[in-house]
N, C-alpha and C positions, 0 to 999 in steps of 0.2 A: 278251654275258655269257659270263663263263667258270664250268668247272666248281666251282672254288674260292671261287666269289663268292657261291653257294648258299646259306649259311647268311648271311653277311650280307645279302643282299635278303628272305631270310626275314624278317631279325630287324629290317629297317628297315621293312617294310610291317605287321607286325608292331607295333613303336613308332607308324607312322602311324596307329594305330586300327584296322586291316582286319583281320578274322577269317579270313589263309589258313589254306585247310586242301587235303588229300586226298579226292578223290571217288571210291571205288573204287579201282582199280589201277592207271591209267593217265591221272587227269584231277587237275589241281586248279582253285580258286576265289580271287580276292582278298578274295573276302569281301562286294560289293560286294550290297547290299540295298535295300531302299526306303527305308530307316530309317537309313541312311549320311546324315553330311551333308556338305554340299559341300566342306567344306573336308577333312575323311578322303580324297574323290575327287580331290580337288586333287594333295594330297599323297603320296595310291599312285601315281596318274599322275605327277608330279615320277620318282618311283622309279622306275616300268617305265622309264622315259625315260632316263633315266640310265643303267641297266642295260644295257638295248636289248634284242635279240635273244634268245628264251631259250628258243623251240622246240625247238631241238636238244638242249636239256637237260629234257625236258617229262617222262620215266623218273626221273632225277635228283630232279628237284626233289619229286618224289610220292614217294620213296623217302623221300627227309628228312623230308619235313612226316610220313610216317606214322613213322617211326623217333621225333621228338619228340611225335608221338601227338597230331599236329592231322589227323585222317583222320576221315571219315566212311565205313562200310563200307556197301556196296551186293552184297547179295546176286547170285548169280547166278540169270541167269533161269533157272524151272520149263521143260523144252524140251518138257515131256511137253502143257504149257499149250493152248488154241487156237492156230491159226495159221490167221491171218486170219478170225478167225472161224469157221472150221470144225474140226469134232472131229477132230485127228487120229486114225485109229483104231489100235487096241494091233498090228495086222500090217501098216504103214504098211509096211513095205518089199513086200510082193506088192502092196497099191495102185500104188505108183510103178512095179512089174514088170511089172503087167498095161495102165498105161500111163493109169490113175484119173487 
């Protein structure tokens, strides 16, 4: 797949029933759910197949689906949060100094 071919594989997966969308900044979805029926999967598969290759455009393609505003936003994680299950404490950098 080429850069140009973008909006049409959108817009044919798109027609095939699949709900793509934007997962955050850097993922997308075809859509594909439990509630797909076979023949929708048939048919986006037809497509990827067609298409081929389209890793290399994996920025591209989440650029466009959110520019047409099929994105779903995903916050950034809280870093202040646990990790691993222990509290990080508020002077976490003398922990890591004194070798905690």
């Amino acid at each position: 797949m080429e850069r140009h071919e973008i909006p049409e594989f959108v817009a044919a997966i798109i027609a095939a029933g699949s709900n793509i969308c934007a997962i955050g900044p850097a993922h997308y979805c075809l859509g594909d759910d439990e509630e797909t029926s076979d023949e929708v999967r048939q048919n986006v598969n037809a497509i990827v197949q067609r298409y081929g290759e389209r890793s290399h455009l994996l920025m591209e393609i989440v650029q466009y689906l959110q520019l047409r505003g099929r994105a779903i936003d995903i916050p950034a994680p809280d870093c202040s949060m646990l990790f691993a299950g222990i509290p990080i404490p508020a002077d976490h950098r003398s922990a890591v100094t004194a070798g905690e």
